[in-house]
C-alpha positions as CSV (number, residue, x, y, z in Angstrom):
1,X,42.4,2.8,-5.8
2,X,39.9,0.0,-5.1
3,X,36.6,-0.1,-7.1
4,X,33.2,-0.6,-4.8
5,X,32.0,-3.7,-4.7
6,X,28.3,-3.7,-5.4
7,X,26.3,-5.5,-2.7
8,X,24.2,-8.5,-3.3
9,X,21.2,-6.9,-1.8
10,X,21.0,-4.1,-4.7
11,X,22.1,-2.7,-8.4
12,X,22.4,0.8,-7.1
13,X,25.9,2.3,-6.4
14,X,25.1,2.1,-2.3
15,X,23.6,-1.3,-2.6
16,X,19.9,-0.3,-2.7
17,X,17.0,-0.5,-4.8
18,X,13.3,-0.5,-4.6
19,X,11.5,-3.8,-4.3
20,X,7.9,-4.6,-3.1
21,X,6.2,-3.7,0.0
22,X,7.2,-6.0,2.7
23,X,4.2,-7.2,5.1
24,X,6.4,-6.8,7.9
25,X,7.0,-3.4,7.3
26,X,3.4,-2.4,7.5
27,X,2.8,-5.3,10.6
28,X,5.2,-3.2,12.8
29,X,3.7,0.6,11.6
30,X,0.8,-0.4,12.1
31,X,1.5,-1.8,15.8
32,X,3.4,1.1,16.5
33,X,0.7,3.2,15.3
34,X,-1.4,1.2,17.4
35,X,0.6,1.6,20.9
36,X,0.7,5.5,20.4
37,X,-3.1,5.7,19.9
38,X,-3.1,3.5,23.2
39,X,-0.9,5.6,24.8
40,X,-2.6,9.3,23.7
41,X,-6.1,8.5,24.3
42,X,-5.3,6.8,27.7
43,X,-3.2,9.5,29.1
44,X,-5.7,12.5,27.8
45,X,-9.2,12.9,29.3
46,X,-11.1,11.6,26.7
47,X,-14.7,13.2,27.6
48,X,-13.0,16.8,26.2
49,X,-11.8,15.6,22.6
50,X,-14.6,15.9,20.0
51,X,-16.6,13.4,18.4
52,X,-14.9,11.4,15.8
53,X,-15.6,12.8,12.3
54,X,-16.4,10.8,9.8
55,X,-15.0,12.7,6.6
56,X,-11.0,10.4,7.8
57,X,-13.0,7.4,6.8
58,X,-14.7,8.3,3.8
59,X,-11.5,9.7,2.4
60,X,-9.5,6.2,3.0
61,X,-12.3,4.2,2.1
62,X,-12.6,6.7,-1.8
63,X,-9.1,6.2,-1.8
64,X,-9.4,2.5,-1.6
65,X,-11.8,2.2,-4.4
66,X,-9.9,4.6,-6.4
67,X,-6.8,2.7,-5.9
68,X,-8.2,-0.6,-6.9
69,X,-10.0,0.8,-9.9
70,X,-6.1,1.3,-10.7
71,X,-5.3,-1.6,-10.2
72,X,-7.6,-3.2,-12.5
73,X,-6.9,-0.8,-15.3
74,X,-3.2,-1.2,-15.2
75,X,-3.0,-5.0,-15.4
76,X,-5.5,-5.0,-17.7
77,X,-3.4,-2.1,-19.8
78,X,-0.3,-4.2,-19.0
79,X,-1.5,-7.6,-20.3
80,X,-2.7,-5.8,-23.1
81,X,-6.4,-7.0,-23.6
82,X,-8.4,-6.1,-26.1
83,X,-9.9,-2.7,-26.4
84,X,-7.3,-1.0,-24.2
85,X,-4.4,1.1,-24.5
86,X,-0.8,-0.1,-23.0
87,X,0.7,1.2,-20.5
88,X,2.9,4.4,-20.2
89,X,6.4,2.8,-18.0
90,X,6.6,6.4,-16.5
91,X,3.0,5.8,-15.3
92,X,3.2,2.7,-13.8
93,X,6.2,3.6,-12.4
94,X,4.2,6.3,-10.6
95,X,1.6,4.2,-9.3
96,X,4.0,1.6,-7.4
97,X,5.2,4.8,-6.1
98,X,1.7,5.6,-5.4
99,X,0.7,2.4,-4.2
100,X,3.9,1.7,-1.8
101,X,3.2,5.6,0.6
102,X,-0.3,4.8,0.4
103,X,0.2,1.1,1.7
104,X,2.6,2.7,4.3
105,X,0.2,5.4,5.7
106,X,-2.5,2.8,5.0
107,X,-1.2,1.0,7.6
108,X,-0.1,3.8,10.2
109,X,-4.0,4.9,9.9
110,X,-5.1,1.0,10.5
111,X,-3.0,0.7,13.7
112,X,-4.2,4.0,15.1
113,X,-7.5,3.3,14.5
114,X,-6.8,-0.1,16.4
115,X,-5.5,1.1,19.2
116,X,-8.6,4.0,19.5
117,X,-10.9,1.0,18.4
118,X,-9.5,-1.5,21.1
119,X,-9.6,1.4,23.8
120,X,-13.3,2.6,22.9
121,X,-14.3,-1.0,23.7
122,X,-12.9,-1.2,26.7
123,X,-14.4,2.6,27.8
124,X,-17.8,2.6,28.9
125,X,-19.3,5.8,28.8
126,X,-21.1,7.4,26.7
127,X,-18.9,8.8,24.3
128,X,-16.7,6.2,23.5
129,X,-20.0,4.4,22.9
130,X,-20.6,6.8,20.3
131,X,-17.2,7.2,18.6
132,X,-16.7,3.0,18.1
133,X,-18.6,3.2,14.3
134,X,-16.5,5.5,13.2
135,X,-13.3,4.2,15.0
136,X,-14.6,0.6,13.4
137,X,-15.1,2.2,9.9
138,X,-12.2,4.3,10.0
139,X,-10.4,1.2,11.0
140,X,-11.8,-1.3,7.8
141,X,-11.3,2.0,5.6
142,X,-7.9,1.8,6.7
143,X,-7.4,-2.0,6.1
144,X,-8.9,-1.7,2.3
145,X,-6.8,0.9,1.5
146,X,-3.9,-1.1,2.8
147,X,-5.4,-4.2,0.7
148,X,-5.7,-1.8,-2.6
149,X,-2.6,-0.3,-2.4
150,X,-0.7,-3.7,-2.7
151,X,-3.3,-5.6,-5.0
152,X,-2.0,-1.7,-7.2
153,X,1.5,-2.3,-6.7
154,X,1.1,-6.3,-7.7
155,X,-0.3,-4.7,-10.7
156,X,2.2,-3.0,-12.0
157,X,4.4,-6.0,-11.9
158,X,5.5,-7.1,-15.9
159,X,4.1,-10.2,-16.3
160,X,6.9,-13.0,-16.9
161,X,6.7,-14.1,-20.5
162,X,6.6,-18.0,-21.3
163,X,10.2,-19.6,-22.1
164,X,9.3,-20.2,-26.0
165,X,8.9,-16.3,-26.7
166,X,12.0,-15.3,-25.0
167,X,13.6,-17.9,-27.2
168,X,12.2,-16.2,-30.1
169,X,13.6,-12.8,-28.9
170,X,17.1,-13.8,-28.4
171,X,17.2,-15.2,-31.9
172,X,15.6,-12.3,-33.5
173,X,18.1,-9.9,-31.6
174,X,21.0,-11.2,-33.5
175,X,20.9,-10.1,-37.0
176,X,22.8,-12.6,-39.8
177,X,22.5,-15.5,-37.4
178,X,19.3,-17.5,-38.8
């Protein structure tokens, strides 16, 4: 029986592991995102959907602020300055978990709000005149949540350790050897 060989792309058994965010990833949710807004709001007849409600973008924008509060606690918990508690792993753990679905749906809600954004400018009547502040704010809500949730998932990150301490390490590790 052959053994599997693991792949170079992860240290799981299938190859796979979780790494950070890619740009890219969010680039094309977001332009999906974007194209399905496009498509919905052009095909319905927009004069019998309700006004856009605010409350979407107040909640992405207090869960941007919330997020980036986060991540200033955590790296200042991780580096361990003064007057603050380190970090629980099993927290921060949680919070790249966090940080990566928020990031993600972050960026589903920014294209959507793009596509209605980009359509409501090129409407002119009267209610798509009225629904572009809230397509706009839902739309910067969007992209500072998408901001927060990486600067929280950069945060979490262990900071590398300068070669002289890791020196120090590796000789302590081996007790007898002095």
């Amino acid at each position: 029986m052959t053994q599997a060989k693991p792949s170079p792309g992860g240290s799981g058994p299938d190859g796979s592991r979780m790494g950070p965010t890619r740009i890219s990833t969010l680039v094309v949710a977001g332009l999906g995102a974007a194209a399905v807004a496009w498509l919905l709001i052009s095909t319905l007849y927009y004069s019998g959907i309700p006004r856009l409600p605010w409350l979407p973008v107040v909640t992405l924008a207090g869960l941007a602020v919330l997020e980036a509060y986060a991540a200033i606690n955590t790296r200042g918990r991780i580096e361990r300055k003064p007057g603050r508690d380190p970090v629980n792993p099993l927290l921060a753990a949680r919070f790249v978990v966090l940080a990566k679905a928020s990031a993600l749906a972050a960026a589903i809600f920014a294209g959507f709000y793009a596509g209605l954004t980009g359509w409501l400018f090129v409407e002119t009547t009267r209610a798509a005149l009225d629904d572009r502040p809230a397509a706009s704010g839902g739309l910067l809500a969007s992209l500072a949540l998408v901001g927060a949730a990486l600067w929280l998932e950069r945060s979490c990150r262990v900071p590398e350790r300068p070669d002289d301490e890791r020196e120090q390490d590796s000789r302590e590790s081996r007790p007898g050897q002095r």
